[in-house]
KOLNU-569721 format. One record per atom (N, C-alpha, C): residue number from 1; chain; x, y, z. Coordinates in Angstrom, 2 decimals. Atoms other than C-alpha are relative to their C-alpha. Layout:
N
  resi  chain        x        y        z
   NUM      A        X        Y        Z
...
end
This chain:
107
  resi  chain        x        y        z
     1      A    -0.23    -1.31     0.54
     1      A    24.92   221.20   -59.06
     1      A     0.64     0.87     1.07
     2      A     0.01    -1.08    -1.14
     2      A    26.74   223.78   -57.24
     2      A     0.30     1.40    -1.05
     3      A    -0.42    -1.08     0.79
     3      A    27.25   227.38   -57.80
     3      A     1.44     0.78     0.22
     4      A    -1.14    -0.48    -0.43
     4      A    30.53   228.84   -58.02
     4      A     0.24     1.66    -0.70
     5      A    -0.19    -0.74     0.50
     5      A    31.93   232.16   -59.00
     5      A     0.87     0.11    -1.29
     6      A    -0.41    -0.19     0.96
     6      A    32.91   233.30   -62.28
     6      A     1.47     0.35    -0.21
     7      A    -1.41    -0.57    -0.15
     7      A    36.05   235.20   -61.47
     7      A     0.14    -0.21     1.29
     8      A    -0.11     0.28    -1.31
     8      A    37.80   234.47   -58.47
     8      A     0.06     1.03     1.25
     9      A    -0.23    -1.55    -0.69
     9      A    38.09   238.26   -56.74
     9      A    -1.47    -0.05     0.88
    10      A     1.34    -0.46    -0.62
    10      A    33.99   238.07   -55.60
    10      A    -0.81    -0.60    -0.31
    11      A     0.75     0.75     0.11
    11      A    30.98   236.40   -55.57
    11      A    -1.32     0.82    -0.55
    12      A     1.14    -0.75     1.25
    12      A    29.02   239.08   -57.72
    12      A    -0.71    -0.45    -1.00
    13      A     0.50     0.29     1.62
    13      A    28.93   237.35   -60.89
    13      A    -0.07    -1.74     0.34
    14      A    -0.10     1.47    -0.63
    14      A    28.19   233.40   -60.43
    14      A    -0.71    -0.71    -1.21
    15      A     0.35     0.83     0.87
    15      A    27.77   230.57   -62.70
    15      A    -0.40    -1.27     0.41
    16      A     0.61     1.48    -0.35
    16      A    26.28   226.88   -62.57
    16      A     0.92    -1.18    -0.78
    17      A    -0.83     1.12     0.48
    17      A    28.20   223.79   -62.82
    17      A    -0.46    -1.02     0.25
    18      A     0.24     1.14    -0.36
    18      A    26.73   220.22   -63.23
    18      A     0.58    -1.24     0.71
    19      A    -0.89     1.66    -0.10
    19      A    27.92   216.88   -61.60
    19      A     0.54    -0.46    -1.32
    20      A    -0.53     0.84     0.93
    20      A    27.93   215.58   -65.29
    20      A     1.10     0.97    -1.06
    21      A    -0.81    -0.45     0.61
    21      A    29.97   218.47   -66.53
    21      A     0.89     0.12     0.02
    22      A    -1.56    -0.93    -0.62
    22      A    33.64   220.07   -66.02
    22      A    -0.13     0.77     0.07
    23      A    -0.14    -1.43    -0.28
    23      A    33.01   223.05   -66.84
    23      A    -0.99     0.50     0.59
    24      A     0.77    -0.10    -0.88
    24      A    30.87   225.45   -65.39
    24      A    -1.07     0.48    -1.33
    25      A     0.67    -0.69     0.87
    25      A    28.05   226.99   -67.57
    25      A     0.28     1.78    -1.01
    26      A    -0.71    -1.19     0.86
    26      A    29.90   230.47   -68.63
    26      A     0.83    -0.73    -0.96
    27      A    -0.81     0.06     1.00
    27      A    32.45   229.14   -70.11
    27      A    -0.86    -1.42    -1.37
    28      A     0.10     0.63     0.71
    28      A    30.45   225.89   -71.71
    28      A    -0.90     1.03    -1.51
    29      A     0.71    -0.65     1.03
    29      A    27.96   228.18   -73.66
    29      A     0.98     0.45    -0.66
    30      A    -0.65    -1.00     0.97
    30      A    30.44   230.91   -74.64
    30      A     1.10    -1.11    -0.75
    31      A    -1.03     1.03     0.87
    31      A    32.34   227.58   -75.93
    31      A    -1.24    -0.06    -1.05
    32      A     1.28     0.19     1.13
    32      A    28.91   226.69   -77.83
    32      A    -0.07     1.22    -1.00
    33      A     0.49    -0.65     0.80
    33      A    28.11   230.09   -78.97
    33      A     1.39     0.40    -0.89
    34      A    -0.80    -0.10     0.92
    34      A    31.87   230.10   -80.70
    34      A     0.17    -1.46    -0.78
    35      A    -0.48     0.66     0.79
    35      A    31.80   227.18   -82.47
    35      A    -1.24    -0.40    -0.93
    36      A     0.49    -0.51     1.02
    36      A    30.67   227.43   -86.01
    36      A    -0.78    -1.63    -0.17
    37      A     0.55     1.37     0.79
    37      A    29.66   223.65   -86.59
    37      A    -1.33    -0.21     0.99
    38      A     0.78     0.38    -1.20
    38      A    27.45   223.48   -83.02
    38      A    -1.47     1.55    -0.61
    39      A     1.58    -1.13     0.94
    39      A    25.46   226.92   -84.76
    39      A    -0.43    -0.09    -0.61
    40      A     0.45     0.17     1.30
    40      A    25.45   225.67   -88.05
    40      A    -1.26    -1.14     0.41
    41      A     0.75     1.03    -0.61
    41      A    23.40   222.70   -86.10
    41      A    -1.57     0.49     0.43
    42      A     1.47    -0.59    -0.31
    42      A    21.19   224.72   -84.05
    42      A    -0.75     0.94    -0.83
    43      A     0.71    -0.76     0.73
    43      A    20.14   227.41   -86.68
    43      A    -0.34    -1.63    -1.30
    44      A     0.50     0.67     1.12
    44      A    19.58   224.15   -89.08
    44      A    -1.17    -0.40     0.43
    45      A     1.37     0.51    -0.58
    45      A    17.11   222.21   -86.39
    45      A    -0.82     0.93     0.31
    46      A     1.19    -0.85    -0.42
    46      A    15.11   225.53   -85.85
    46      A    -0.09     1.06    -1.25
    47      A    -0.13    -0.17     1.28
    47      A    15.39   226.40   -89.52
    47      A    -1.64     0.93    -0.02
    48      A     1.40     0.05     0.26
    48      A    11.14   226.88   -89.05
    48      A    -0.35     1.58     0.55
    49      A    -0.09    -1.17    -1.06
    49      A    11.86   229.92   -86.57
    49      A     0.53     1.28    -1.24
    50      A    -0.16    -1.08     0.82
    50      A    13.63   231.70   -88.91
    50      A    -0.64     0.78    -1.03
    51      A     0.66    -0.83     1.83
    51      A    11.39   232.18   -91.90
    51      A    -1.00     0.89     0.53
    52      A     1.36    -1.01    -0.57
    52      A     8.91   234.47   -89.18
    52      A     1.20     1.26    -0.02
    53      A     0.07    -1.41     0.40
    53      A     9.29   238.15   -90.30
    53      A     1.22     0.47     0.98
    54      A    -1.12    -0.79    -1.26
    54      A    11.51   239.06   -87.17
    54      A     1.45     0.11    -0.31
    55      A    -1.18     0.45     0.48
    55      A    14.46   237.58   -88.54
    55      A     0.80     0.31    -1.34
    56      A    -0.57    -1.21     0.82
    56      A    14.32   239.73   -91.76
    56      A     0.59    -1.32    -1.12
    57      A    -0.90     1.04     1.46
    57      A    15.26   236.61   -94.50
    57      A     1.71     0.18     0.18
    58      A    -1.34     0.16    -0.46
    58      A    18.75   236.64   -92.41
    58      A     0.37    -1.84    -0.13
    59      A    -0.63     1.48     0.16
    59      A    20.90   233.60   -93.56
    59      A     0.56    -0.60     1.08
    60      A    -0.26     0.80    -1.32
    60      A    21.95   231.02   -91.25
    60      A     1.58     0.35    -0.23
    61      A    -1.41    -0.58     0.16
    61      A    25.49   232.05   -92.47
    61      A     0.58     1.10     0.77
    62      A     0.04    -1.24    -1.07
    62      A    24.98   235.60   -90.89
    62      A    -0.21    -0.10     1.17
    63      A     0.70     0.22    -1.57
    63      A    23.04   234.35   -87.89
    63      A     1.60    -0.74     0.73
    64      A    -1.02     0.59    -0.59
    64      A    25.97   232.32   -87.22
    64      A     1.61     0.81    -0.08
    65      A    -1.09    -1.10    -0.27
    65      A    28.73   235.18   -87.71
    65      A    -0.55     0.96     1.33
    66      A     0.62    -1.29    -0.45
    66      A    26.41   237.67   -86.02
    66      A    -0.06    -0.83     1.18
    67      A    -0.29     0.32    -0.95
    67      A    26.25   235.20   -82.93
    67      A     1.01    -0.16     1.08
    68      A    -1.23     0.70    -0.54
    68      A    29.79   234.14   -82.67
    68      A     0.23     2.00     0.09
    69      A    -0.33    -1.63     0.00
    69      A    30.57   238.52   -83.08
    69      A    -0.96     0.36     1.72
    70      A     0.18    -0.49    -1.22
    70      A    27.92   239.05   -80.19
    70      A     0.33    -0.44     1.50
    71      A    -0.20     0.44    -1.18
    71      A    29.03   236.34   -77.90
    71      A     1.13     0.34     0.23
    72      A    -1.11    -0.53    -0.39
    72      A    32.59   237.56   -78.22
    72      A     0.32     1.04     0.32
    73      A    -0.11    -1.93    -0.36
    73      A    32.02   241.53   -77.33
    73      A    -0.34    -0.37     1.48
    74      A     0.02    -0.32    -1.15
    74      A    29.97   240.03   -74.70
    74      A     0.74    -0.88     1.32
    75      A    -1.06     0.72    -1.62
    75      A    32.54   237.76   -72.75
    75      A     0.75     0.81    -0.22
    76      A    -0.99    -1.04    -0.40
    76      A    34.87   240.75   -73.57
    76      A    -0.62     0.80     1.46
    77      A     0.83    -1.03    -0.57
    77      A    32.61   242.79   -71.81
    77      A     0.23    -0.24     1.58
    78      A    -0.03     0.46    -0.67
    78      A    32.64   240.59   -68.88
    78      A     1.29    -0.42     0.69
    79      A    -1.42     0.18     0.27
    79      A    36.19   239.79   -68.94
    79      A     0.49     1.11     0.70
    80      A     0.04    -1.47    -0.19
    80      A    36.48   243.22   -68.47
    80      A    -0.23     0.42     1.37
    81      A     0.31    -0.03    -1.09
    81      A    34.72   243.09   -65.72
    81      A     1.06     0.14     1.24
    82      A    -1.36     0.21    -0.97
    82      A    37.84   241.66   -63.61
    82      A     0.83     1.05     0.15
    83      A    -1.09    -0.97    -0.02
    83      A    39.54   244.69   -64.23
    83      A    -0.20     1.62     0.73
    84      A     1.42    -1.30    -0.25
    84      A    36.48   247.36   -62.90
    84      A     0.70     0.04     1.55
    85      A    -0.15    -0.07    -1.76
    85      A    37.69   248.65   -59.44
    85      A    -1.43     0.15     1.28
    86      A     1.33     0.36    -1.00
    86      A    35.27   247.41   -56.46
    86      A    -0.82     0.58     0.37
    87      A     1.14    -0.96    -0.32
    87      A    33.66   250.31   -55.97
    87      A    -0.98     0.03    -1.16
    88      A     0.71     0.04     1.56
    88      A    32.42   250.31   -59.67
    88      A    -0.50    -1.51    -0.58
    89      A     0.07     1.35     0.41
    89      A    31.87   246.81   -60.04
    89      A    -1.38    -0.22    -0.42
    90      A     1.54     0.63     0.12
    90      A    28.09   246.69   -59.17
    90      A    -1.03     1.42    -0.99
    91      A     0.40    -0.99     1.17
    91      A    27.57   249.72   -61.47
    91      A     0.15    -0.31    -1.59
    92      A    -0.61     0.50     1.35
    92      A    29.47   247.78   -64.42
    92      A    -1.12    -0.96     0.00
    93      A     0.97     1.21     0.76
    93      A    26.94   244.95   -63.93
    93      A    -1.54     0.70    -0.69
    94      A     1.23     0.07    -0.05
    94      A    23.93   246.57   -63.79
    94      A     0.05     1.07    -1.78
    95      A     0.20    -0.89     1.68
    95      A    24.80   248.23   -67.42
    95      A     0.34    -1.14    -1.14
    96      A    -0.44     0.85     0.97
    96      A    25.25   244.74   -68.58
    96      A    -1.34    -0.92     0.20
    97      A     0.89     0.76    -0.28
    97      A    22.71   243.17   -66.96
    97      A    -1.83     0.63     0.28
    98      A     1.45    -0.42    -0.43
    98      A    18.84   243.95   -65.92
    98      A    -0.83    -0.77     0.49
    99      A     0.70     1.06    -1.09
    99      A    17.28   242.42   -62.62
    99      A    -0.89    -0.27    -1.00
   100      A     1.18     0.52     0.26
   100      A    14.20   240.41   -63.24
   100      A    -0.51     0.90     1.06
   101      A     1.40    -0.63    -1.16
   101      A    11.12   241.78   -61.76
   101      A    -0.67    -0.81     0.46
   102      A     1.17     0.99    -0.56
   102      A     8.38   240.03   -59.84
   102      A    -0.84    -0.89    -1.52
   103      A     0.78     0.10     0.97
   103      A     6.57   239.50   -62.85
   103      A     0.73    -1.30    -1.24
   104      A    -1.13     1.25     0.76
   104      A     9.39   237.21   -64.43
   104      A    -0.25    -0.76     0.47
   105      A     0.19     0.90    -0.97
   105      A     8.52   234.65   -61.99
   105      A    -1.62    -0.76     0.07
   106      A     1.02     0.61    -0.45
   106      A     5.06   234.22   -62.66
   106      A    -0.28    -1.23    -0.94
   107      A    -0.17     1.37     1.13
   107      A     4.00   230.98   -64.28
   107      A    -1.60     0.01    -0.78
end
């Protein structure tokens, strides 16, 4: 595994890349979370998840628009990023992102 950076300008934003993969982990997900046949998959095998109250009797039809819609605002978002001048950079993340605390960590 190593870790490399996301965009090539800084080592702010960083992603994970396997030996057995090519790509690195940004781009494989946001490949996953756009393709409609790999959602239609995972909302079918966790089919059991959905029918709890949280989820509001939302169709796997929606779940799978409403995924592919949020994963594409948020690699815009990120995308975007590249374009944030360096002084603003670590202000752009932290309105995208939100450290962990100690408390994330405990087991």
């Amino acid at each position: 595994m190593k870790i490399i950076p996301i965009f090539d300008k800084d080592n702010k934003l960083l992603s994970f890349i396997y030996e057995e993969n090519v790509v690195c982990e940004f781009e494989r997900l946001f490949d996953l979370w756009n393709d409609i046949e790999y959602l239609e998959s995972f909302f079918h095998d966790n089919e059991s998840y959905l029918r709890d109250s949280y989820w509001d009797g939302k169709s796997k039809d929606y779940l799978v628009r409403k995924t592919r819609e949020i994963a594409n605002d948020f690699e815009d978002k990120l995308i975007e990023y590249e374009n944030v001048a360096d002084d603003d950079q670590i202000r752009f993340l932290q309105e995208l992102f939100e450290p962990l605390g100690q408390s994330d960590f405990t087991t």
